[in-house]
Structures are given as C-alpha cells and as structure tokens.
C-alpha positions as a LaTeX table, in Angstrom:
\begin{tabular}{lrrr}
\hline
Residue & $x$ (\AA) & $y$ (\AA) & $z$ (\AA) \\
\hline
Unk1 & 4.34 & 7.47 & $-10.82$ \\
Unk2 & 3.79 & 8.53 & $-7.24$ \\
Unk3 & 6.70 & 10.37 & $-5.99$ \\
Unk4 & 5.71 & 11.27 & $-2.28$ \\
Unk5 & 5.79 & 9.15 & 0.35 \\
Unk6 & 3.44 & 8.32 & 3.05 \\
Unk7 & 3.51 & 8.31 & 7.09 \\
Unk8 & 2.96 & 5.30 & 8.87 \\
Unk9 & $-0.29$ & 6.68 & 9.97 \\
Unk10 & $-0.91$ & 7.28 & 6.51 \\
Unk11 & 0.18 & 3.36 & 5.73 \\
Unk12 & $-2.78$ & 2.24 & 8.49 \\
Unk13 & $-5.40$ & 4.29 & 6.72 \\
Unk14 & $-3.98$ & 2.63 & 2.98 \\
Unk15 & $-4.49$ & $-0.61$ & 4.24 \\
Unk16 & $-8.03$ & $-0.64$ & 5.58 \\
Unk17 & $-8.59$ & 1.39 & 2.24 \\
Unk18 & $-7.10$ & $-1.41$ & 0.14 \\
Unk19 & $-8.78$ & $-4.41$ & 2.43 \\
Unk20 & $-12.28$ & $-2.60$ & 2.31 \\
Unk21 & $-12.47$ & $-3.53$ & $-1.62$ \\
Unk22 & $-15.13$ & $-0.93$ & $-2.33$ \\
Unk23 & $-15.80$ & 2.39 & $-2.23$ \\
Unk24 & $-15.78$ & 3.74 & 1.63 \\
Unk25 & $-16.04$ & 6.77 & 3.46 \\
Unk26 & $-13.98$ & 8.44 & 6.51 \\
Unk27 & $-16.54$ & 7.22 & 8.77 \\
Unk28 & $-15.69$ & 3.60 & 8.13 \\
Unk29 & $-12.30$ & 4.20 & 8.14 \\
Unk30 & $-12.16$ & 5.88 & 11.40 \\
Unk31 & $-14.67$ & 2.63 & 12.89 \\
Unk32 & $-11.86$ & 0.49 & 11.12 \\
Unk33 & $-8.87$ & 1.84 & 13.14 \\
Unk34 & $-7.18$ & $-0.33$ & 15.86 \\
Unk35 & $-5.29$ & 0.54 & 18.29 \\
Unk36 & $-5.13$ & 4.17 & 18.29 \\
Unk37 & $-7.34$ & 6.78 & 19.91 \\
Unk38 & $-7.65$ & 9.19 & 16.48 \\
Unk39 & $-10.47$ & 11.28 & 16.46 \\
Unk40 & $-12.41$ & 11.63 & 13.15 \\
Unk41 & $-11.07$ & 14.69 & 12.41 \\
Unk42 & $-7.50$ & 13.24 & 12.45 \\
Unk43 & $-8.18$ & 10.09 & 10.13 \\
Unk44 & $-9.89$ & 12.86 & 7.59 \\
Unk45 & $-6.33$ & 14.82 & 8.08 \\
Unk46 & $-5.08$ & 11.61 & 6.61 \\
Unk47 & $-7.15$ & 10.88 & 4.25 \\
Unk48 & $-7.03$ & 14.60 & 2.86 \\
Unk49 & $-3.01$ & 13.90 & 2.70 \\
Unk50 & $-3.62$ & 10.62 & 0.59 \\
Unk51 & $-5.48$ & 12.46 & $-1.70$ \\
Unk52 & $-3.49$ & 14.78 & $-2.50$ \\
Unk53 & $-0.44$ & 12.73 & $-2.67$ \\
Unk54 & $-2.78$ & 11.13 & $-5.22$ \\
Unk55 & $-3.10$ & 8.29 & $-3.47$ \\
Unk56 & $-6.51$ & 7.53 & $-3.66$ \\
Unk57 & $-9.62$ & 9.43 & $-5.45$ \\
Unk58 & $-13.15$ & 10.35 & $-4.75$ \\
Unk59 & $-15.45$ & 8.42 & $-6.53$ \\
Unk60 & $-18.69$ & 9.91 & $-5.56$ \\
Unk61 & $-20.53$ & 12.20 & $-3.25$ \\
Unk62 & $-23.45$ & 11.22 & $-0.35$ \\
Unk63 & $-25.05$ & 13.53 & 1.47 \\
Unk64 & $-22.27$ & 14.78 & 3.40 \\
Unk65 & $-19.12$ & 12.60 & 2.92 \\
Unk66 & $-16.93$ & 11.66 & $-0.14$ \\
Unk67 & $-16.55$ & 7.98 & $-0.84$ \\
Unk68 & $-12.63$ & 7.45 & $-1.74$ \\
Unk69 & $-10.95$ & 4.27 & $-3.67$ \\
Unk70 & $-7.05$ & 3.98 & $-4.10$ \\
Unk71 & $-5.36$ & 4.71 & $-7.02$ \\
Unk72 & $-3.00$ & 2.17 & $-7.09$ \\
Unk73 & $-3.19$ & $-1.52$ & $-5.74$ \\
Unk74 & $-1.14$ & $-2.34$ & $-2.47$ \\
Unk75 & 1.27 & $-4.35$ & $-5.23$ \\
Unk76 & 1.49 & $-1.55$ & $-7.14$ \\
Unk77 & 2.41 & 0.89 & $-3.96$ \\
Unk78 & 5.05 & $-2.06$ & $-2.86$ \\
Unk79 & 6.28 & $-2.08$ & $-6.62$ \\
Unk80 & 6.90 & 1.53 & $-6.81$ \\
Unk81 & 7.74 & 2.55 & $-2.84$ \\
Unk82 & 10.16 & $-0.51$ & $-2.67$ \\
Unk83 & 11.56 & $-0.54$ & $-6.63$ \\
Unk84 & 13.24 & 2.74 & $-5.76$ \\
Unk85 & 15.75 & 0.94 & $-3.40$ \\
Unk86 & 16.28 & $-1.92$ & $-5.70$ \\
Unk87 & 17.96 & 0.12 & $-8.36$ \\
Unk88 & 19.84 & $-2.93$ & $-10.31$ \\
Unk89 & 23.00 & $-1.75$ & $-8.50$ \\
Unk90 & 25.47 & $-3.90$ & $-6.95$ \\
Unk91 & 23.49 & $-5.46$ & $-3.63$ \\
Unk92 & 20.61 & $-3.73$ & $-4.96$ \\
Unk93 & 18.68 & $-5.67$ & $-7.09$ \\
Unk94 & 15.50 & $-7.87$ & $-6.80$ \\
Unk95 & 17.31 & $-11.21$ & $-6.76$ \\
Unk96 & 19.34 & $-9.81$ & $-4.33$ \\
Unk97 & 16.34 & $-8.53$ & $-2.46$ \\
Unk98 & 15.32 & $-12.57$ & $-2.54$ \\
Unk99 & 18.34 & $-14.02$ & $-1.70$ \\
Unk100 & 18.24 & $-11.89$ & 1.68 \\
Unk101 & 14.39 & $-12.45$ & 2.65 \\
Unk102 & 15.48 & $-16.46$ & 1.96 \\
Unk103 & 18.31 & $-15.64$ & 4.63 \\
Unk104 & 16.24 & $-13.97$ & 7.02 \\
Unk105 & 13.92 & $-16.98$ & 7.04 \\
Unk106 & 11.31 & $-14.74$ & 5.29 \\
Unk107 & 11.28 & $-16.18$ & 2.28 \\
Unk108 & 9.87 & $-20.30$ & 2.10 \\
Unk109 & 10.10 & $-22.97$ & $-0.45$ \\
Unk110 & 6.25 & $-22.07$ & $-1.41$ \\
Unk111 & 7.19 & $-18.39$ & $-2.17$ \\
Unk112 & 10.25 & $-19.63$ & $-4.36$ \\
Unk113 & 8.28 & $-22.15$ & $-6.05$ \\
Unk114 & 5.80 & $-19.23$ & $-6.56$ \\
Unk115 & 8.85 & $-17.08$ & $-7.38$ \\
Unk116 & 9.51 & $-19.38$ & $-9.63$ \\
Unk117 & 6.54 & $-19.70$ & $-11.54$ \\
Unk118 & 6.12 & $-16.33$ & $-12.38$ \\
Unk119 & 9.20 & $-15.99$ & $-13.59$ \\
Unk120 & 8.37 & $-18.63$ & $-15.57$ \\
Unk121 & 5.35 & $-16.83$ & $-17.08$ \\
Unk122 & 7.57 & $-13.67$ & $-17.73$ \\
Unk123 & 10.03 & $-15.60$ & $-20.08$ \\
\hline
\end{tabular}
C-alpha cells in the first residue's frame, strides 16, 4: 500500500505515465507536458519523487535514460488515494460517496447502470 501522497505536479506527470501504456522515458514525458514551461530537469525532479514514493519503477536502461512504468494502475491510485476518506463511517462511505456525485450531477443513469452491474458481478 502506498502511503505518500503526490503533488499536483506529480499527478500531471502520473497521468501521461499511465496514458503512454508502455514503457517511456523523461524525455517523452517532458515533450508530453501542456501547459507549463518545466524544464527537463524539473519533470526528472518529479519523476525521481514518483519513484521513490514507489510510484512507478524502472524497467530498463538505454543508453543514457531509464525507461519507467507505474506501479499501480490509475484505478488502483484512485482506490487507495480516495478509499482513505471513505472510511465506512457515518457520511463516509462509498454509497455515500455515490449518492453525492448523483447530486452534484456527476454521476448519470449510464454510470449507475454501470454501478449497478458490477455490483452485480460482486454478489
């Protein structure tokens, strides 16, 4: 279980990590960035923080650059990050984590029917 959190810097590096779907390196991570004027040597800074949060792991070694996959599926990182709030306490549970994204009008019928049928699968 991953106990340290990340920066929302660190977030923005996860993601293009998770949507690259292979191994990549900080090169195309930094040419992946949007919206931010990072140098390289600040998206490595990142990177080296993910990994030793143990967020993701070097798979193998080119010439001069480690190629890094993450550790844990964006699921899993939502499931654990997000799990810790919803505790099974009063207000804190995942139905009523549900109800409120229904209230907020962030939650529609085709999630709950897709709510429902994993629940479904789960009994």
């Amino acid at each position: 279980m991953i106990t340290k959190d990340v920066s929302p810097a660190e977030l923005e590096i996860m993601q293009i990590i998770w949507g690259a779907g292979k191994p990549v390196i900080v090169t195309e991570i930094w040419q992946a960035v949007k919206g931010h004027d990072w140098t390289y040597q600040t998206v490595q800074t990142f990177v080296n923080r993910l990994h030793s949060k143990g967020y993701i792991e070097v798979v193998s070694k080119r010439v001069r650059s480690f190629e890094y996959l993450p550790c844990l599926s964006r699921a899993e990182y939502i499931a654990e990050s997000r799990g810790m709030l919803l505790d099974g306490s009063d207000g804190a549970s995942i139905a009523d984590f549900i109800k409120a994204m229904k209230s907020a009008g962030r939650c529609s019928k085709l999630d709950v029917a897709k709510i429902d049928e994993v629940l479904a699968k789960l009994r």
